[in-house]
C-alpha positions in Angstrom: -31.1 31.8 -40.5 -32.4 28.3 -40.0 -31.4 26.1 -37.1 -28.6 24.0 -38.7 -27.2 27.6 -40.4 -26.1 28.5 -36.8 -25.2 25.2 -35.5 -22.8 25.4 -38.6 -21.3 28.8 -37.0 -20.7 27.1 -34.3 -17.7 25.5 -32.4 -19.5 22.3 -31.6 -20.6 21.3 -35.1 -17.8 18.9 -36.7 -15.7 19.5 -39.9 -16.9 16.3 -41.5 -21.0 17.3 -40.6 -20.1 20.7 -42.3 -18.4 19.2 -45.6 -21.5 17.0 -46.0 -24.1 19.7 -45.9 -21.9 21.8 -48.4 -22.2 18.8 -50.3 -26.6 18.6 -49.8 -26.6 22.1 -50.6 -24.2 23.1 -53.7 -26.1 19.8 -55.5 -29.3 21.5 -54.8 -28.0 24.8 -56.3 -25.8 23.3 -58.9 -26.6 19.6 -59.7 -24.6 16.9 -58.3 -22.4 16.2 -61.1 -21.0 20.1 -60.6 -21.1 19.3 -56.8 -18.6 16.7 -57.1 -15.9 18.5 -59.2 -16.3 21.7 -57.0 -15.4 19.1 -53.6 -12.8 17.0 -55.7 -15.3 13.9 -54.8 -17.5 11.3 -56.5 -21.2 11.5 -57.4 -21.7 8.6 -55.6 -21.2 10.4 -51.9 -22.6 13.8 -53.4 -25.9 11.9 -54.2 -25.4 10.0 -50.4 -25.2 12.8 -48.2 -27.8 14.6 -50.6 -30.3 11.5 -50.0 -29.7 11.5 -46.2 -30.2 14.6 -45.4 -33.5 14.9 -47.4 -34.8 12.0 -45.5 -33.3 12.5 -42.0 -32.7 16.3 -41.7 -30.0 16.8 -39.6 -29.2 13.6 -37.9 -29.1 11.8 -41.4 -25.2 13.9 -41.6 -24.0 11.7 -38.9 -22.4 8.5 -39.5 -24.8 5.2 -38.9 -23.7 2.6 -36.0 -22.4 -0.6 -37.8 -23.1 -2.7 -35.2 -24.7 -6.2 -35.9 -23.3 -6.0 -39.3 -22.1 -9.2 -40.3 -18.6 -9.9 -41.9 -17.1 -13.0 -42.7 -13.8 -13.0 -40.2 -16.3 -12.2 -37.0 -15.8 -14.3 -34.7 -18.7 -17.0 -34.1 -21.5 -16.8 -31.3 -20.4 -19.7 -29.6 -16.4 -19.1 -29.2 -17.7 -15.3 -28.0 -19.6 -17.4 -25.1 -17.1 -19.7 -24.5 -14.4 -17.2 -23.9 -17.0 -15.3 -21.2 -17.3 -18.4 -19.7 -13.8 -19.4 -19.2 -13.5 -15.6 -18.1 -16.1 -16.3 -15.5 -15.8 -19.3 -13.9 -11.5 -19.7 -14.1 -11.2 -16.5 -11.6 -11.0 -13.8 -14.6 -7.9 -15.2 -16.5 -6.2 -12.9 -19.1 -6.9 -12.8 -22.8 -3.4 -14.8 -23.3 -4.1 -17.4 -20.9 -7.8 -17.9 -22.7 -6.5 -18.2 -25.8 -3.9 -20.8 -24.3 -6.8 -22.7 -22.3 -9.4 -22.5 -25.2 -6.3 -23.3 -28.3 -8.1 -20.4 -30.2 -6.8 -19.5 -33.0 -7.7 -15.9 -32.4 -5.1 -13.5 -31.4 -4.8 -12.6 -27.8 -5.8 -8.7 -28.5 -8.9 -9.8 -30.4 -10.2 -12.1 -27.5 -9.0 -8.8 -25.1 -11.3 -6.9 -27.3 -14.5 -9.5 -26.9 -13.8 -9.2 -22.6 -14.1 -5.6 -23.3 -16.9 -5.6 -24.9 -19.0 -7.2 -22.4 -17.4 -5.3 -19.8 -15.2 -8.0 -17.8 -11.8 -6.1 -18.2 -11.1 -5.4 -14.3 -9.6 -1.9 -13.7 -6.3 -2.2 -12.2 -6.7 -1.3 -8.9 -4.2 1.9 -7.9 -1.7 2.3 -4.9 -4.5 4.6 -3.4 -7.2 2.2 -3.8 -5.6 -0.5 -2.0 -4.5 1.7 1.2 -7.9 2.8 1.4 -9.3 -1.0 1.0 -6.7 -1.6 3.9 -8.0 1.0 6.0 -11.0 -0.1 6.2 -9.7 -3.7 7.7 -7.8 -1.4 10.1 -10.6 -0.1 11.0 -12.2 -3.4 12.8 -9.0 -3.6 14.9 -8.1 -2.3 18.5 -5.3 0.3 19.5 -2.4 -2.5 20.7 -4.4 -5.7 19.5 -2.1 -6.8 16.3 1.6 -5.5 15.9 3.8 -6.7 12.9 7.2 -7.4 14.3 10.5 -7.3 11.6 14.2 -6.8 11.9 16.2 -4.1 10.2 19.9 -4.5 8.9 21.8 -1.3 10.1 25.0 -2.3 8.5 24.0 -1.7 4.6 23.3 1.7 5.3 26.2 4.1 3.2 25.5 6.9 5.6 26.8 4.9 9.0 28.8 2.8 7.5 31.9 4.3 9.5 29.7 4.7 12.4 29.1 0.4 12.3 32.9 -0.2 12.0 33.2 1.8 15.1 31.1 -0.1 17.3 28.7 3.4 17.5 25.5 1.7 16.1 24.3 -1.8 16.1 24.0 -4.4 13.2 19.7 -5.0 13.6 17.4 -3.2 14.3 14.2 -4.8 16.1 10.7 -2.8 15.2 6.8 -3.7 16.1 4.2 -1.6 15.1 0.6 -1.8 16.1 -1.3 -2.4 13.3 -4.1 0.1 14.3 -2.8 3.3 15.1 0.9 2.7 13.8 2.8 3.3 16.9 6.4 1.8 16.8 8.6 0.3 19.2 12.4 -0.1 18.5 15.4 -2.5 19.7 18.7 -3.0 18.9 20.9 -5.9 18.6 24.4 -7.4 17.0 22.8 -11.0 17.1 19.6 -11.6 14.6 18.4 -14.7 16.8 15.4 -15.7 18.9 17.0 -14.7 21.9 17.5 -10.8 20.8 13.8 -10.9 19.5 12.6 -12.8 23.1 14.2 -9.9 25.1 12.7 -7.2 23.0 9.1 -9.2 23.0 9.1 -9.7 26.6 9.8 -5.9 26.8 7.4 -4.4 24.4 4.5 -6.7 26.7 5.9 -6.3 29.7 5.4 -2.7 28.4 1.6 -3.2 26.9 0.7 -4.2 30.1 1.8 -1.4 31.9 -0.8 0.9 29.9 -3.4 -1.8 30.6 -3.4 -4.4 27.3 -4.3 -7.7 27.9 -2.0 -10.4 26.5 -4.5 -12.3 25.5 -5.8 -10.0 23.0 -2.6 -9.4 21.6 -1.3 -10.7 18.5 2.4 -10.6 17.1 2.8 -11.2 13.4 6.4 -12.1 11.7 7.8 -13.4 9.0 8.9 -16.6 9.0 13.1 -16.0 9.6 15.0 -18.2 11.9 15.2 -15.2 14.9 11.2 -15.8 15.1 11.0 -19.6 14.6 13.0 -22.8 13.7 11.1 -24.2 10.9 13.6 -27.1 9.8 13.9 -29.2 13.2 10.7 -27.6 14.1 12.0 -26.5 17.8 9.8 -23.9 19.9 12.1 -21.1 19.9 13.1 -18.9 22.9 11.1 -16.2 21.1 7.5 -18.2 20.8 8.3 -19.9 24.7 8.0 -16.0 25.5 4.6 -15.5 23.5 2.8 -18.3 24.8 4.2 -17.9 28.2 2.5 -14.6 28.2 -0.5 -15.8 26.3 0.3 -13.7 23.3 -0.9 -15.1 20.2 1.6 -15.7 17.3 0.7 -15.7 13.8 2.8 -15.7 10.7 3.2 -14.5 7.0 3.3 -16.4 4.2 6.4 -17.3 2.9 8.2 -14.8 0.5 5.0 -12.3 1.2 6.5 -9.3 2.7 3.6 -6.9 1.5 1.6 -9.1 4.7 4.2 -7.3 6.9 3.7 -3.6 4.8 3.0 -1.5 7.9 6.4 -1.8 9.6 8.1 -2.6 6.4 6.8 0.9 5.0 8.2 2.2 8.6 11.5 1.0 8.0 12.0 3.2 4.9 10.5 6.3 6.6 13.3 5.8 9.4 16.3 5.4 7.4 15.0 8.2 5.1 14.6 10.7 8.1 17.0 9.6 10.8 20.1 7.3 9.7 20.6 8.9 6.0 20.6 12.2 7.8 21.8 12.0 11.7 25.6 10.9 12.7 26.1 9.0 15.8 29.4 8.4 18.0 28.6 6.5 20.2 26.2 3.7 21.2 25.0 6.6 23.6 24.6 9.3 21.5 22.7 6.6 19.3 19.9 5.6 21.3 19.5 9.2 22.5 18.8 9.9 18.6 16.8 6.9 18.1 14.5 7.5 20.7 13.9 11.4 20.1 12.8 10.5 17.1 10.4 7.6 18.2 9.0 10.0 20.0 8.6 12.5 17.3 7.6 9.8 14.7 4.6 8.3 17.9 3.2 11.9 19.5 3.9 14.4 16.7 4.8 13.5 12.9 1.5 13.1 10.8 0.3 9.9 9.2 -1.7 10.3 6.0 -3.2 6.5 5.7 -4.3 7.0 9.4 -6.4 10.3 9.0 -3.1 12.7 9.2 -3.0 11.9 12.8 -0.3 11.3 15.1 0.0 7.4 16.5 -0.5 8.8 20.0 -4.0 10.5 18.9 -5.1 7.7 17.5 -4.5 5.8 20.4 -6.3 8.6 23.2 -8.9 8.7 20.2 -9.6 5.3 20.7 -10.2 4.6 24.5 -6.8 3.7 25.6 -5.9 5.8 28.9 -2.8 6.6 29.1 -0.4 9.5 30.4 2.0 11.1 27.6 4.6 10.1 29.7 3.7 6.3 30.0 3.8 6.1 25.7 7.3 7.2 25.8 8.8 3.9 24.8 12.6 3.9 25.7 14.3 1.2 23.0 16.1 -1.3 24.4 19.4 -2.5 23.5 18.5 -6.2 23.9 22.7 -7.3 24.2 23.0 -5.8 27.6 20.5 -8.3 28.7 21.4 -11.3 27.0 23.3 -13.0 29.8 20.9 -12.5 32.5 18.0 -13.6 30.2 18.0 -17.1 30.1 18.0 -17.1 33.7 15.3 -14.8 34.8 12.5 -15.2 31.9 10.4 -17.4 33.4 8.8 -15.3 35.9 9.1 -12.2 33.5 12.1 -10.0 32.8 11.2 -6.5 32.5 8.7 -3.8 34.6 8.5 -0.6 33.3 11.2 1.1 31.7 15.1 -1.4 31.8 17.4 -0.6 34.6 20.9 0.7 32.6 23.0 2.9 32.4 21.1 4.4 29.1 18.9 6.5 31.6 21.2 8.9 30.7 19.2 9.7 28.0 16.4 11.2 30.0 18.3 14.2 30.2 18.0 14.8 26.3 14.3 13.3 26.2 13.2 15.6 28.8 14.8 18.8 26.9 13.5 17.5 23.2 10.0 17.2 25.1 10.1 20.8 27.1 10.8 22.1 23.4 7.5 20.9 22.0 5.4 21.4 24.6 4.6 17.8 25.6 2.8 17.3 29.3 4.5 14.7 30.8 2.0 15.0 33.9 
């Protein structure tokens, strides 16, 4: 049995290759005119695949490349270069907007076809691919250096809508999260203005340099809403007065660009999912109890994937900031019960450590949620 014989017994030889070599050898045996009314085809391809394969063997069964074949419809030399051109040096424009550019009158698939051709089609980049490109900008950052600071409306939440008519949870919620390790810090407020987010700033670095930050190396990012700055009469807001006061930088988004703010954006779906479309509160008490038992969760135990499925507190011993378990227990704040007093004692700074209110109260459930899990707080 020749070679070809048990390549034809094979899987891997195709249906069309084995059809043509019936065709070389029933013209051998019977002539070619016979060949063709056996098959139910014309001399003409008897007699081709016959020729082929009497010339090439084996490889003359395959079909031949057309490539570099002319035809009158192909598209000239010089439109093909100009259209890799505009591709190039108009920062890789789509096949439409080529066409549009260039008035060709080629349609917008056959110019999409030339781009392919010479390899200029850009893969789309996935959701994956751009978390780990992002990671690897994290990565030149420092544990407390950059935290993105937004505000969350409480009171378009189905779940607590009762609770908000009641008076048991607030309207906003005020979140920063460190950029680096994705620890979170939470406040709460009925007023979305600069004096809610200057209480809850002045606490969080008050707080930062308690486990040793400088404010210097600190940087807050926000979007550009009126609770962060007053961009029409282009007045320094309570909020910034506090930043430079402490020598925190500020830096802001881009307008309408909330993917620049993604970190605590992405936080603020993980929180309603897993605390306030799931918990009920009946108080303001029983709220910030909640709230912070699950900070604490969320910073010392739940898993992050696009951080190394790490907890934020890991990633923060990981990384060369001392500090006891105890001190990264941040207590929110509900910035209200200091609104009055605020204006009047801000200038030499407000808070030291954890607030003096009556919401110590909640020690008593933090202590028990942390005896459960096994938490040192030595």
């Amino acid at each position: 049995m020749s070679y070809l014989e048990m390549r034809l017994l094979s899987k891997e030889f195709k249906s069309r290759t084995l059809l043509r070599y019936q065709m070389y050898t029933l013209s051998m045996q019977h002539g070619i005119s016979e060949t063709a009314r056996m098959l139910g085809t014309t001399r003409k391809t008897v007699r081709l695949w016959r020729n082929r394969y009497l010339e090439l063997g084996e490889a003359g069964l395959e079909n031949k490349s057309r490539v570099g074949q002319e035809h009158p419809l192909k598209m000239p030399k010089d439109i093909e270069d100009a259209i890799i051109k505009e591709r190039k040096d108009r920062g890789n424009p789509g096949a439409r907007t080529i066409v549009n550019n260039l008035k060709l009158h080629y349609s917008a698939k056959t110019v999409h076809k030339v781009l392919k051709r010479h390899k200029l089609v850009l893969k789309r980049k996935t959701r994956y691919k751009k978390k780990k490109d992002m990671s690897a900008v994290r990565a030149h950052y420092k544990p407390m250096q950059k935290l993105q600071l937004d505000v969350k409306y409480l009171n378009d939440i189905a779940k607590q809508s009762r609770a908000y008519e009641s008076g048991a949870i607030p309207m906003f919620q005020i979140t920063a999260r460190d950029y680096k390790t994705g620890m979170v810090f939470l406040g709460f407020t009925n007023y979305k203005d600069d004096l809610s987010t200057a209480i809850f700033a002045d606490y969080v670095i008050e707080y930062l340099k308690g486990l040793h930050c400088s404010p210097n190396d600190i940087t807050f990012q926000t979007d550009n809403g009126t609770e962060f700055i007053e961009p029409l009469h282009s007045r320094v807001t309570i909020f910034e007065e506090i930043l430079n006061k402490h020598g925190v930088t500020h830096v802001r988004i881009p307008p309408k660009s909330p993917t620049f703010n993604s970190d605590v954006e992405s936080f603020h779906n993980t929180i309603e999912q897993e605390l306030y479309d799931y918990e009920e509160f009946r108080d303001i008490i029983s709220f910030i109890s909640k709230v912070f038992i699950y900070q604490t969760y969320y910073n010392h135990i739940r898993k992050i994937r696009t951080r190394g499925n790490k907890a934020p507190v890991e990633l923060v011993a990981e990384y060369g900031l001392k500090a006891k378990t105890a001190d990264l227990c941040f207590i929110p704040i509900f910035c209200d019960s200091f609104r009055k007093n605020f204006l009047a004692n801000y200038k030499t700074g407000y808070f030291k450590g954890l607030p003096p209110s009556k919401y110590f109260r909640v020690f008593k459930q933090i202590e028990s949620y942390l005896k459960k899990r096994k938490l040192n707080l030595k």
